[in-house]
N, C-alpha and C positions, 0 to 999 in steps of 0.2 A: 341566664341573663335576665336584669331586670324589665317587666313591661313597662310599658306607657302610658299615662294619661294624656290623651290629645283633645286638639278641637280643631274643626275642619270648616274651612271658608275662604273665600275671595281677598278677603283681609285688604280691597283697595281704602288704603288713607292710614290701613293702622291707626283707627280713631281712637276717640277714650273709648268707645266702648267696648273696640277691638282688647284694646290692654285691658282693662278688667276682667273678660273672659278670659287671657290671658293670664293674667298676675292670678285669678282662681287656679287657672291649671298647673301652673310652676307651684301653688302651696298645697293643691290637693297632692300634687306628686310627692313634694315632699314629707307630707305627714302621711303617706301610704309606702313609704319606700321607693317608690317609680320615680322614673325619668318622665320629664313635659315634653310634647310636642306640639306643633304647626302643623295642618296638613293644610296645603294651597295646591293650585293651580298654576300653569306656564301659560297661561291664557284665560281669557273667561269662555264658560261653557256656552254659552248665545255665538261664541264664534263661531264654533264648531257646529254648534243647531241652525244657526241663519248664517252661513257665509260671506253675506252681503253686506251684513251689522260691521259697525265699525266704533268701538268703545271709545268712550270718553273719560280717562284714566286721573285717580289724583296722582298714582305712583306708577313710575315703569317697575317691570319686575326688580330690576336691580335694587330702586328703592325700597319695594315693598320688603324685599331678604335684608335690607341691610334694619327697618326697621322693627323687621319681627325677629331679628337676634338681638335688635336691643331689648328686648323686653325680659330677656334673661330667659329664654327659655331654652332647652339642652339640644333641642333638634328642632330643623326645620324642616320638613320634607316639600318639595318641589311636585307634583305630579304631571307626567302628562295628560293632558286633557283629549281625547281623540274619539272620533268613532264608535270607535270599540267598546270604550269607557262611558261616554254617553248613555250604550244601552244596557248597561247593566243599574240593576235596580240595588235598590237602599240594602237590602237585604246580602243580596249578593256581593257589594262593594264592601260591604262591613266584613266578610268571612274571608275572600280572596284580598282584597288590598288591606283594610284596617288589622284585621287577625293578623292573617297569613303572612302577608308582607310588611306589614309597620311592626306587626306583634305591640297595639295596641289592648290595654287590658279595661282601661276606664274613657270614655269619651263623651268628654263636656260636651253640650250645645247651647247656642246661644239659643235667647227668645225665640226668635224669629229664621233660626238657621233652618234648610232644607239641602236635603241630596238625594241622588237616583234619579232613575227616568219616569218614577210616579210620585209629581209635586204634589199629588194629594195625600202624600203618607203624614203620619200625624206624630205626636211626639211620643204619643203610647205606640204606636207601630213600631218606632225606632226602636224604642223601651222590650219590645214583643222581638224583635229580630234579635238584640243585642242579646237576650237569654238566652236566646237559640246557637249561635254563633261563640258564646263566651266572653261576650263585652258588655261589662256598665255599664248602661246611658242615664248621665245625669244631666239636667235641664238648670245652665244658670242662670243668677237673676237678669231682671232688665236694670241697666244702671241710664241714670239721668243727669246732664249737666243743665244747669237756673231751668229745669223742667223742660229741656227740648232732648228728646232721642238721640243719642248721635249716631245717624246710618250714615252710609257710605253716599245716597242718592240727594241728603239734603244738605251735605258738604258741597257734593259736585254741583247742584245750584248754586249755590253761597258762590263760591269759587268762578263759576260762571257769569254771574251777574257782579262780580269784583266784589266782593263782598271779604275779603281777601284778610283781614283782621276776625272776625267774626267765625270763618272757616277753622283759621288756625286754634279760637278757644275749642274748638269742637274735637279737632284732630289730637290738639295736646301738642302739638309743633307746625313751625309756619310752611305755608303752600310754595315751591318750587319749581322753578324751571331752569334743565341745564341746557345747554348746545354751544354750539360754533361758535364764535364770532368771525361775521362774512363781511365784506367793504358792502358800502351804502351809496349815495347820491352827497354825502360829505356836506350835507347840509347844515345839521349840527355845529358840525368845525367850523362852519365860516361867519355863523352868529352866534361864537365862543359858549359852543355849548359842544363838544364833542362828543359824538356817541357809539358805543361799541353795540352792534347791531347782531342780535343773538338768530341764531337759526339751530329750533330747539332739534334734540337729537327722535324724540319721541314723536310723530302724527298722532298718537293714540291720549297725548296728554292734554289737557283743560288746557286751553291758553286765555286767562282771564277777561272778561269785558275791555271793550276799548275805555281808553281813560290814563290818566296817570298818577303814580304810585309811588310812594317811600319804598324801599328798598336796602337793601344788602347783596354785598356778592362776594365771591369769591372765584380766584382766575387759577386755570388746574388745579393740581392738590395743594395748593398755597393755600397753610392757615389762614393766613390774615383778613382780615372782615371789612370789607371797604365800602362805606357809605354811597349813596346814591339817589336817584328818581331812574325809572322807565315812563316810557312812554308808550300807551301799546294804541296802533289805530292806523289811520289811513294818510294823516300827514295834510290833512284839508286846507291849511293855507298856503300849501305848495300842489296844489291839485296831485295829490296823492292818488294812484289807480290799485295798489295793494296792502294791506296788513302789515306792518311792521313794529319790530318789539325793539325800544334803541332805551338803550339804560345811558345814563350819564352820570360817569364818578365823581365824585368831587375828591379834589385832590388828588387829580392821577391825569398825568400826561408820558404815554407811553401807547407804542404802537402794537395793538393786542388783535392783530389778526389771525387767523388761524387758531389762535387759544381757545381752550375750552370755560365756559363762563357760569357758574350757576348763580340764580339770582333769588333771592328769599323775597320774599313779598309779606311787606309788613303792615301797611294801610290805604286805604286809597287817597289820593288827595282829591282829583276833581274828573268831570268828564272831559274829552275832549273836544274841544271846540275849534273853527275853525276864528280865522283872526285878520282883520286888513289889511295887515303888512306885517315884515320882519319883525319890525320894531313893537310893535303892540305883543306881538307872541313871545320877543325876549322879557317885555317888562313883565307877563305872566309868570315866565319861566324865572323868571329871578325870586319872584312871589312863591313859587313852589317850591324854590329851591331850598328859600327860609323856611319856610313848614316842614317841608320833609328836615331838614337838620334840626328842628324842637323835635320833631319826631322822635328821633334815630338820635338825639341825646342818650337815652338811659340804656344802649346797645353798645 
């Protein structure tokens, strides 16, 4: 059976610079004969090391799989992360899981990639285990988008602070959020702005700066791509006491409780502000509402 050239990482965001290490390992595979692989994780390792950490995700696993099989690569392998695994060193993980069980022959690493329970190994150490074990280690380049790195930690800021256009050049596709849609306070509805009020399925996922946003959505597996604004915050001119995420369709009047909602996030329009009355927050909200549609014109 053919081996593998793989590359092994957290892969949260599947950025660019995720696919170019990537799109390297699908054409090293190919001009050696091998099959490409993914090796991730069912968790991040800090969970398991600090119990208490609580990650701040751009992808739930399901997205992270569905995005790292679009990158054409021929397997993705899933690892458990546990215990066990935590204390095995760089050396050992490469002969017992990369060998032995992936039957891994060549294994890319990115710039900046580390594994094992001693972060101080270096790239000649990997280089030095991998001889010993029967595995290549080749080190790929660092790739740049308009000269900014794309890692996974200055996405989930961007992403954080709304920066939610800017995120997406980085990623190579726009930032998401799915879940529920759960009844609200009906507040929307009765100053004809009705809103489907999401309650994402992930705690572990970014949910962007308060403020409001151009957007897209789509309601279960239903193709169809339906324009919109969210608004994410505290709701301050109705003395608001929690967080809420209420997208408004345009052009849809349909009762979508219980549905599952995912929403793209394509720019931010402004921050949230609190407003004197009704009336002064509609005449805003009309004002967004033409921005976001020059927006979400060319979608």
């Amino acid at each position: 059976m053919a081996g593998y050239v793989a590359t092994i990482g957290m892969f949260d965001g599947v950025h660019l610079g995720h696919q170019f290490v990537l799109h390297h390992v699908v054409e090293t595979a190919r001009e050696q004969g091998l099959l490409s692989m993914a090796v991730t994780f069912d968790r991040h390792p800090r969970q398991v090391l600090q119990p208490a950490w609580h990650p701040q995700l751009l992808l739930t696993a399901d997205e992270k799989l569905k995005q790292l099989q679009a990158t054409g690569v021929d397997r993705v392998e899933v690892l458990c992360f546990d215990a066990a695994m935590a204390r095995l060193s760089a050396q050992t993980f490469m002969q017992q899981v990369l060998k032995e069980q992936l039957g891994v022959s060549v294994l890319l690493m990115g710039y900046d990639n580390r594994f094992g329970s001693r972060r101080e190994d270096s790239f000649d150490d990997y280089v030095a285990y991998g001889r010993q074990v029967g595995i290549e280690v080749v080190r790929a380049s660092q790739w740049t988008a308009d000269g900014q790195v794309p890692c996974s930690s200055l996405i989930r800021q961007k992403v954080t602070d709304g920066e939610v256009h800017e995120a997406a050049l980085l990623m190579g596709h726009p930032y998401t959020l799915s879940g529920t849609i759960v009844h609200g306070r009906r507040i929307g509805h009765s100053i004809g702005f009705p809103t489907a009020n999401l309650q994402p399925y992930s705690p572990d996922k970014i949910v962007p700066r308060s403020g409001v946003y151009a957007v897209t959505a789509q309601v279960d597996d239903d193709d169809k791509v339906l324009k919109g604004m969210m608004n994410i915050g505290m709701r301050p001119t109705f003395d608001g006491h929690h967080q809420t995420l209420e997208t408004h369709l345009f052009d849809v009047d349909a009762d979508l409780y219980d549905h599952q909602l995912t929403v793209t996030f394509v720019d931010r329009l402004r921050d949230e502000q609190p407003f004197p009355d009704a009336e002064a927050l509609v005449r805003q909200m009309n004002q967004d509402k033409q921005q976001a549609i020059e927006i979400l014109k060319t979608i």
